[in-house]
DOBA-706084 format. One record per residue (C-alpha): residue in one letter; x, y, z. Coordinates in steps of 0.05 Angstrom, whole numbers, padded with zeros to 5 digits, always signed. Example, Ala and Ser with C-alpha at 12.3 -4.5 7.8 and 13.67 -1.06 7.14 Angstrom:
BEGIN
a+00246-00090+00156;s+00273-00021+00143;
% end
This chain:
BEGIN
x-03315+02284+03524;x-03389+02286+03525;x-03422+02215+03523;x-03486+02202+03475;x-03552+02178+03503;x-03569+02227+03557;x-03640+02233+03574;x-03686+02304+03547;x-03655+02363+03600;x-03709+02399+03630;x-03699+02454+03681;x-03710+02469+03755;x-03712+02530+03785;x-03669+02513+03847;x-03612+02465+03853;x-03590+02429+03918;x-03506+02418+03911;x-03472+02382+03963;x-03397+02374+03961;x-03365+02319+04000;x-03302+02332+04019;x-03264+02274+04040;x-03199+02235+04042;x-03184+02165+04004;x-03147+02117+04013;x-03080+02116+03985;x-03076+02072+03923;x-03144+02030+03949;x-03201+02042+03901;x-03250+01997+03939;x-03235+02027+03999;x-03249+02099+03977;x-03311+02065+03940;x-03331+02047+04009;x-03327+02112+04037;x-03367+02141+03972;x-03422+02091+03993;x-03424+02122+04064;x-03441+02191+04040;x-03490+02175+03989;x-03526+02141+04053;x-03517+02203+04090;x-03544+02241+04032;x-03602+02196+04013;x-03618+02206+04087;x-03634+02282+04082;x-03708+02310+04075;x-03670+02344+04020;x-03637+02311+03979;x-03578+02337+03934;x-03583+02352+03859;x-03510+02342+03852;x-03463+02314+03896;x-03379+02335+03882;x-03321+02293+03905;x-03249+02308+03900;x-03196+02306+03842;x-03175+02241+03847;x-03233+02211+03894;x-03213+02139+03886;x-03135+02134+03899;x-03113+02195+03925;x-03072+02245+03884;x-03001+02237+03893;x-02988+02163+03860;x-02927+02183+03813;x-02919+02123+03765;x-02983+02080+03814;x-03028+02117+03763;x-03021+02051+03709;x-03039+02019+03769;x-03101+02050+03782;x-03127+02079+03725;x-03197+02063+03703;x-03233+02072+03638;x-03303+02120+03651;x-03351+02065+03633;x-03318+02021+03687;x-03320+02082+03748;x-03396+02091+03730;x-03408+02021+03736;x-03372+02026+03816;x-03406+02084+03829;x-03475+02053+03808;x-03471+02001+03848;x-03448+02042+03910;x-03507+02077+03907;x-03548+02024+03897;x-03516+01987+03971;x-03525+02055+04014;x-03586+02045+04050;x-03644+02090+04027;x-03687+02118+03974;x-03668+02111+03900;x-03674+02178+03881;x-03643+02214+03817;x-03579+02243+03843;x-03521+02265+03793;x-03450+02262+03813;x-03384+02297+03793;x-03322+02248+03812;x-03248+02260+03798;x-03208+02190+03782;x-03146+02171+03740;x-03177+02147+03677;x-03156+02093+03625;x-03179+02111+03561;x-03144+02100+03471;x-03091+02067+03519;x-03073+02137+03547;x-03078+02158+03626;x-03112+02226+03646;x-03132+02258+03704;x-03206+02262+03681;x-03270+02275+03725;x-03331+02245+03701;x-03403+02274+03710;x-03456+02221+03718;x-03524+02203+03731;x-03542+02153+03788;x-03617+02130+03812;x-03682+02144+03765;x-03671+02136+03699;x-03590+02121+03707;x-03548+02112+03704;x-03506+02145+03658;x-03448+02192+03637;x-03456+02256+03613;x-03387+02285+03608;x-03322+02265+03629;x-03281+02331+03626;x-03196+02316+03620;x-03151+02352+03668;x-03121+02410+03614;x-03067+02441+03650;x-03025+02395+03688;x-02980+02419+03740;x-02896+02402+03730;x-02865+02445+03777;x-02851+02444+03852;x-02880+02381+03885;x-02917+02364+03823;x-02899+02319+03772;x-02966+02301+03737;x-02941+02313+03662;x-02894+02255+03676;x-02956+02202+03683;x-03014+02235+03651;x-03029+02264+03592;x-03066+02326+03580;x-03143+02337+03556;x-03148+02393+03502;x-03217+02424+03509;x-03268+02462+03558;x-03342+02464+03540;x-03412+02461+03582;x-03455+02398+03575;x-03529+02388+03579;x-03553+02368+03649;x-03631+02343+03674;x-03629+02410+03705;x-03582+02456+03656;x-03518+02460+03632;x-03451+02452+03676;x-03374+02457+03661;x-03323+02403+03703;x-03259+02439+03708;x-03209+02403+03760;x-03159+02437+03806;x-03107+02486+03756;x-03163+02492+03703;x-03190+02539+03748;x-03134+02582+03763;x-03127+02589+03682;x-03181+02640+03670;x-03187+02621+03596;x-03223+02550+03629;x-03273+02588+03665;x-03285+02638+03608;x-03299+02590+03552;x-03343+02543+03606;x-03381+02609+03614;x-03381+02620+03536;x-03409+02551+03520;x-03472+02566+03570;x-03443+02546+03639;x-03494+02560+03701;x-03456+02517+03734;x-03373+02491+03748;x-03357+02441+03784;x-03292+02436+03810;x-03253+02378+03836;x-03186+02390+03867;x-03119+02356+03903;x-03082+02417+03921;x-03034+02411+03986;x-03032+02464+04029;x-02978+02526+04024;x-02967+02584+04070;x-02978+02599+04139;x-02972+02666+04146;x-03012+02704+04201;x-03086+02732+04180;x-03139+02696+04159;x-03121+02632+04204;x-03125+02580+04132;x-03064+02565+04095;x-03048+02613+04050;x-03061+02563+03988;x-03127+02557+04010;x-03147+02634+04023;x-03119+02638+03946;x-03169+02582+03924;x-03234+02623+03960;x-03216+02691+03919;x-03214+02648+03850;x-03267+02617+03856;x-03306+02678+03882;x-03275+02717+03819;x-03295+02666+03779;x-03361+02661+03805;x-03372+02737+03800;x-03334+02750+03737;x-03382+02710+03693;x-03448+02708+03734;x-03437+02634+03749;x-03441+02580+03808;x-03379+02560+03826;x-03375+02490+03865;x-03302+02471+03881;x-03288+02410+03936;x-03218+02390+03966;x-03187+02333+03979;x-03166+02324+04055;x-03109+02289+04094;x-03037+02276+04074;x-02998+02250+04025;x-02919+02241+04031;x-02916+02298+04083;x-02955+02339+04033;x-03020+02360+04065;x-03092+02383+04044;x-03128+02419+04078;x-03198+02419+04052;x-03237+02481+04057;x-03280+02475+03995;x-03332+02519+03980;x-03394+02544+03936;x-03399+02616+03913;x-03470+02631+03875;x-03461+02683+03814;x-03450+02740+03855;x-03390+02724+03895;x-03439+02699+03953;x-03410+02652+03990;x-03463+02588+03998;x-03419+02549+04036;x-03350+02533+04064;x-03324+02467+04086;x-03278+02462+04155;x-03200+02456+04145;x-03173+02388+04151;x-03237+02349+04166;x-03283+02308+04131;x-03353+02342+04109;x-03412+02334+04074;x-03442+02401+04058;x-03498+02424+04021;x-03528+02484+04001;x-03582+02519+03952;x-03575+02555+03897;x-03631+02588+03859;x-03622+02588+03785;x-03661+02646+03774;x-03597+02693+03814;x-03556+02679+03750;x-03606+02726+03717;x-03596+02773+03769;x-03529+02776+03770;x-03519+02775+03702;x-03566+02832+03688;x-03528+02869+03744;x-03457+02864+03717;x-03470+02839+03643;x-03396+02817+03640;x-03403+02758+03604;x-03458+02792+03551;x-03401+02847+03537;x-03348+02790+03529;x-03388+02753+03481;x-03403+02815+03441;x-03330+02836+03441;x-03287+02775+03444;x-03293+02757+03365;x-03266+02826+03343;x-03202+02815+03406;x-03191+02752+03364;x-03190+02778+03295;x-03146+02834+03314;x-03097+02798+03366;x-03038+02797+03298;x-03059+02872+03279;x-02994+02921+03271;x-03017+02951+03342;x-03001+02893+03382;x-02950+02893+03421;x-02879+02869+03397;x-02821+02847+03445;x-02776+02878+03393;x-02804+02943+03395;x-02813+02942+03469;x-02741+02920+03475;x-02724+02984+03426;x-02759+03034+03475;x-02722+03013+03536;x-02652+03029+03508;x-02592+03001+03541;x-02614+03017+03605;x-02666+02955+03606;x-02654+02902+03659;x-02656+02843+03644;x-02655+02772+03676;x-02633+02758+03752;x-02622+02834+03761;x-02697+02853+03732;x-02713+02801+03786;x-02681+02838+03845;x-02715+02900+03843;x-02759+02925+03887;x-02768+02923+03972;x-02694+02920+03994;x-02712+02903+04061;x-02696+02848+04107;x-02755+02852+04156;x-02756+02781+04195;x-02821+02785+04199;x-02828+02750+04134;x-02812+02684+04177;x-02881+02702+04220;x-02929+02653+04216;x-03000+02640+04252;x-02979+02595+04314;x-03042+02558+04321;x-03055+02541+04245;x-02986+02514+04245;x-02998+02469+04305;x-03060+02444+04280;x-03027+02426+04213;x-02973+02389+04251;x-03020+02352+04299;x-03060+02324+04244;x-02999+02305+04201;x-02971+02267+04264;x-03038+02239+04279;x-03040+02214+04203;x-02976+02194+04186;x-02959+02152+04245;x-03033+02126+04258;x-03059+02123+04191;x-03008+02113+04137;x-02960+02070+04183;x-03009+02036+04234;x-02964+02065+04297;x-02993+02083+04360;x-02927+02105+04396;x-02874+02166+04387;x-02804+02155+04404;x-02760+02223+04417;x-02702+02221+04428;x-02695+02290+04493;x-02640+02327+04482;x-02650+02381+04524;x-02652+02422+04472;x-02717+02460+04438;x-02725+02413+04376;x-02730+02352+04413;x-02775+02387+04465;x-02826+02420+04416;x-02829+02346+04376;x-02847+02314+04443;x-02902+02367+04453;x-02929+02365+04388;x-02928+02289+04396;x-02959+02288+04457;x-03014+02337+04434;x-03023+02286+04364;x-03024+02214+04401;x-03035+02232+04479;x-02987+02238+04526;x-02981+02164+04545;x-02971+02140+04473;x-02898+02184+04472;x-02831+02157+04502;x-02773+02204+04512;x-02700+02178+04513;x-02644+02213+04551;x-02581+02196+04511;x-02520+02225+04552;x-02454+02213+04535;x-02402+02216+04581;x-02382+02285+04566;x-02455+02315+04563;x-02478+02371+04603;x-02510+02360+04659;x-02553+02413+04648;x-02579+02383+04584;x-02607+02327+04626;x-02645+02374+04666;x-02677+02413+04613;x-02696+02343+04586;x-02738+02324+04652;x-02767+02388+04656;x-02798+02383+04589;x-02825+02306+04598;x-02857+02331+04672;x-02890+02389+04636;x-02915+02335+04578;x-02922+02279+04625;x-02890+02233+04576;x-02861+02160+04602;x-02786+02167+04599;x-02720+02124+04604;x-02643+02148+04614;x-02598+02102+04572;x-02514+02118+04577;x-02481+02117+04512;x-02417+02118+04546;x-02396+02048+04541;x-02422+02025+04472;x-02385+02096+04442;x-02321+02079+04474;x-02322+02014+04459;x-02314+02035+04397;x-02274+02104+04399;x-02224+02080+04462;x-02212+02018+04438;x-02205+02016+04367;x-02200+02095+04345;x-02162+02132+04408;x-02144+02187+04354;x-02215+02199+04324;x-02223+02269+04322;x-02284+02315+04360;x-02324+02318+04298;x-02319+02238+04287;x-02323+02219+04361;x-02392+02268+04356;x-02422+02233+04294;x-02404+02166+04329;x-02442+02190+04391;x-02500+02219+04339;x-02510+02155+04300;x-02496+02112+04368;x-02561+02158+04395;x-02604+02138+04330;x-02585+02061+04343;x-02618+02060+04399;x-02677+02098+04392;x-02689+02055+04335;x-02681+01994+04369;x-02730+02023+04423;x-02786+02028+04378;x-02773+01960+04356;x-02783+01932+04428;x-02836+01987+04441;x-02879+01972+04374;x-02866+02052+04363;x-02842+02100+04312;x-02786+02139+04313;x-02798+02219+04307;x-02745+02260+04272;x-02724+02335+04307;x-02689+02368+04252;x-02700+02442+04234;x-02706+02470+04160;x-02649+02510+04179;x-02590+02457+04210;x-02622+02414+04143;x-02607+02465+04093;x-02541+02482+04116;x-02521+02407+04126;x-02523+02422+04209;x-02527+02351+04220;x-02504+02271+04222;x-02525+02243+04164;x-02554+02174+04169;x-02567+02199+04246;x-02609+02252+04261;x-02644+02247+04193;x-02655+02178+04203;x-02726+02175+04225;x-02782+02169+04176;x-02830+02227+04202;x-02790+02300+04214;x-02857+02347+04237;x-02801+02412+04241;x-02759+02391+04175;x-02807+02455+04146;x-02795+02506+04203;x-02726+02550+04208;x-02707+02548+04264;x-02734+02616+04298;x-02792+02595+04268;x-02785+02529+04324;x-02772+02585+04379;x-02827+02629+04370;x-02881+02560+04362;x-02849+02529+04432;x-02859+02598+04467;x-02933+02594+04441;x-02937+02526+04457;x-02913+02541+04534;x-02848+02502+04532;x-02797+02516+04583;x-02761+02574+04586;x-02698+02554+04609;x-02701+02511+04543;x-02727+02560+04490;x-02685+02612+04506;x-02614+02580+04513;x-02565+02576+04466;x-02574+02526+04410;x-02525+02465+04420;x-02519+02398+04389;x-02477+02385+04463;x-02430+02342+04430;x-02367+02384+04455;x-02363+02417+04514;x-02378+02494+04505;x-02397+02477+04434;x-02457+02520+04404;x-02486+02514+04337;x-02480+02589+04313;x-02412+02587+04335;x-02396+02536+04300;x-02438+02565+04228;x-02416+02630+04241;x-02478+02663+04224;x-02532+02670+04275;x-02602+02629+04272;x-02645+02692+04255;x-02596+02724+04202;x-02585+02658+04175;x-02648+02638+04173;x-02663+02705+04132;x-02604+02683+04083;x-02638+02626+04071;x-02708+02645+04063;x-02691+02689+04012;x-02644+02651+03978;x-02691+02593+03956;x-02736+02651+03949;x-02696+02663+03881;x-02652+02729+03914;x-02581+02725+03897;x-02517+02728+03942;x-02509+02804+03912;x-02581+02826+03925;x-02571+02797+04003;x-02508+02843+04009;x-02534+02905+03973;x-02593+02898+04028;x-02539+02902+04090;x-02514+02829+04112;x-02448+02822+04108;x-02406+02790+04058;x-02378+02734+04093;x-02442+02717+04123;x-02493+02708+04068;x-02424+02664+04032;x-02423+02620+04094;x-02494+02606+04087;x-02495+02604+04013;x-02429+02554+04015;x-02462+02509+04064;x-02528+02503+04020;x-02502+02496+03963;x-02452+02446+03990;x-02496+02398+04027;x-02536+02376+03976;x-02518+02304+03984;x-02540+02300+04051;x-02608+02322+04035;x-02621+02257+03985;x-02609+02187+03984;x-02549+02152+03963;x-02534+02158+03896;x-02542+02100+03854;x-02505+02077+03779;x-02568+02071+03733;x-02552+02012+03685;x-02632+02005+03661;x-02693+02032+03653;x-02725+02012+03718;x-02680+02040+03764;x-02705+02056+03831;x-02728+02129+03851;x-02718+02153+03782;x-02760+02107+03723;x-02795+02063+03783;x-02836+02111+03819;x-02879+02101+03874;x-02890+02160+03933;x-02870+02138+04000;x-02938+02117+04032;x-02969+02083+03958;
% end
């Protein structure tokens, strides 16, 4: 949408972008709005001034606010009116500055993820575009074709300096947006983006989401001659992290500047409109795809295009075909596909601990419960290293029955961490129970009576401590169903739920955690002699193989054909497969249309 009324463009030779790259606050527009108003101060304080200042996809609520968008959403006019008079209450000079803004907009009584383009200061202010999210994410953790609707076109607009595209997050990955922004005169995109962090493979040291979002937008940039402007939101949302990094690319892939990861920043850099002619007299790209993309179009239907039913003709019955076409290729089972970079993965964790139980819950406290075991002990450390030592309480929980060495590993671990800690004996309030009123309970009840008996009382701690309790749980024990439920899942913040478990072993040995901890045999020392892989069947590191590439789409067949055994890759496969109920809240009879976690949507820190 382009709005009417804009004042006569004329053009400068060099144009000052800064990108800000912050975090809002979650479902509080006047909040964020506050936050805008601090960096237009900081911006209006600069000998420089900006041209153009970009803010994040979704700038004034956050980004994950599932059916909160009706909530929130804003019609353009209404956003440019905010936005005005933030500018006008920073403190400075009231200088012409434009600015691109992402926001859930309210407009024909539809909701869209839109990001408007407006004029602030001077003559302002005003919108000139307000570009429509196109293509709307619906798979994985996103869900935004359930609550928004989707914009239909891509075009340039006339700016005071030139013309400029708004694509926001996916657009860009689409290279059809970028082509026809280029098409329609682009010198210019701006790019406004919410996308959580994936990937922490060893290399570059950024997630690898984020190394993915540098090499588009470079492409892009170089591909069509064409500034490329794209800013991040930061901070997380529902576990769900983003990690920032934006960055501006000029039209030959030169990188003008790069934000930090996970921090707020207010960059700014030059770029001199005259390099597009360079560049695009250089590598005249988008001259030969204007010359050649009508005739592409006119013959796309010709008889030489290619035809699945010819193509299917040619490959004969030996063609594969679905799940098997799939499972071609590298047959091996390197573990080193479970490698990760230790230190990008403990900064992730840190600031996710440091926001979720300081920020989103308002918690200055940790409560972990020490087993003695590596979970518990890398938790503690990564809680300790998010909140300070003194703001973490570990709880010895022994039963009766426990091993003494367990209680030992425990202490060893708080004296390295220096946490405060307490010894409480389940003993009593278990058999009080068991002895008395269930003589005949089995091992495996009497151990999720002494698992749920553990999560009592570290619950009832934080109460008296004004603390939050920290879950331990590995992907690995959670994806086979390794666990108590309504016990050790109990706790509302799990910082390991994502990491297999030899992916906990190899971060506690680069953390410096205890030997005599990391390297013993796994146990949830509920039975005497009892080990978790005896009791799976399958050891942690070929399990945790299974498993990788099992939600990695491989089948049970392609895991054998590759060398694990039979009966191993079936145990792990049974117990995913099987445990799905444990990973999910109880399941409720729907009788209307409101029912809660399936119409009634709201994410968990809205």
């Amino acid at each position: 949408m382009t709005v009417s009324g804009a004042r006569q463009t004329f053009l400068l030779m060099r144009l000052d972008i800064a990108i800000a790259q912050f975090m809002p606050a979650k479902g509080d527009p006047a909040t964020s709005l506050s936050q805008v108003t601090k960096v237009f101060g900081t911006l209006k304080e600069r000998d420089r001034s900006p041209d153009v200042v970009v803010f994040p996809e979704a700038a004034l609520t956050g980004y994950f606010l599932e059916g909160g968008v009706r909530d929130h959403a804003m019609e353009a006019e209404s956003v440019l009116e905010a936005l005005d008079k933030s500018y006008q209450d920073a403190p400075g000079p009231d200088r012409p500055l434009d600015v691109v803004l992402g926001f859930y907009e309210l407009a024909d009584h539809r909701i869209y993820n839109s990001a408007l383009y407006a004029e602030l200061g001077g003559d302002g202010p005003r919108i000139r575009h307000v570009h429509r999210k196109v293509f709307l994410p619906t798979y994985g953790v996103f869900q935004e074709e359930r609550f928004v609707e989707a914009g239909h076109s891509v075009h340039a607009f006339d700016t005071r300096w030139g013309r400029a595209a708004i694509l926001i997050c996916e657009d860009l990955f689409h290279s059809i947006s970028s082509t026809l922004a280029a098409l329609s005169g682009a010198q210019a995109i701006f790019v406004p983006s919410a996308s959580p962090a994936r990937g922490s493979e060893p290399g570059r040291g950024v997630p690898s989401s984020v190394d993915r979002w540098h090499r588009v937008s470079r492409g892009t940039a170089e591909e069509h001659g064409i500034a490329v402007a794209l800013c991040q939101l930061i901070g997380f949302e529902g576990g769900k992290g983003f990690a920032g990094g934006s960055v501006l690319f000029g039209p030959r892939g030169d990188l003008l500047y790069e934000a930090p990861l996970w921090d707020p920043a207010i960059g700014q850099a030059t770029l001199e409109l005259g390099s597009l002619t360079t560049a695009r007299t250089e590598s005249p790209l988008l001259a030969d795809l204007e010359r050649t993309l009508p005739r592409l179009l006119q013959n796309r239907e010709s008889d030489g295009a290619w035809q699945p039913e010819r193509a299917k003709d040619r490959a004969g019955d030996d063609a594969q075909t679905g799940d098997d076409a799939a499972q071609t290729g590298d047959w091996s089972l390197d573990a080193s596909v479970l490698d990760m970079n230790a230190d990008l993965v403990t900064e992730w964790l840190t600031r996710f601990l440091q926001e979720e139980v300081r920020t989103r819950r308002g918690f200055e406290k940790a409560i972990v419960g020490l087993s003695g075991g590596v979970d518990s002990a890398l938790t503690a450390a990564l809680c300790a290293r998010a909140l300070g030592p003194e703001n973490v309480f570990g709880f010895f929980l022994p039963y009766r029955t426990s091993s003494s060495e367990s209680l030992d590993h425990g202490r060893l671990v708080a004296e390295q961490l220096g946490i405060e800690t307490r010894l409480i004996d389940i003993s009593d309030s278990v058999d009080g129970y068991l002895t008395e009123g269930e003589p005949e309970a089995t091992d495996r009840r009497r151990g999720n009576v002494m698992a749920r008996m553990r999560m009592i009382v570290l619950f009832d701690q934080a109460a008296k401590l004004g603390g939050l309790p920290i879950g331990t749980g590995n992907k690995s024990e959670r994806l086979m169903g390794y666990f108590t439920w309504h016990a050790d899942d109990s706790p509302p913040i799990n910082p390991l739920g994502d990491l297999f478990k030899t992916q906990v072993w190899a971060l506690a040995r680069h953390l410096g955690l205890p030997s005599e901890v990391v390297d013993k045999p796994a146990t949830a020392d509920l039975i005497k002699g009892q080990t978790d892989e005896a009791d799976l069947g399958v050891s942690y590191p070929e399990a945790d193989l299974i498993l990788h590439h099992l939600l990695s789409g491989r089948s049970g067949a392609w895991l054998e054909q590759a060398g694990i055994e039979a009966s191993k890759v079936e145990t792990v496969r049974s117990r995913l497969e099987g445990t799905h109920w444990k990973r999910n809240l109880p399941t409720v009879a729907m009788l209307s249309g409101t029912a809660i976690g399936e119409w009634y949507l709201r994410p968990v820190d809205y």
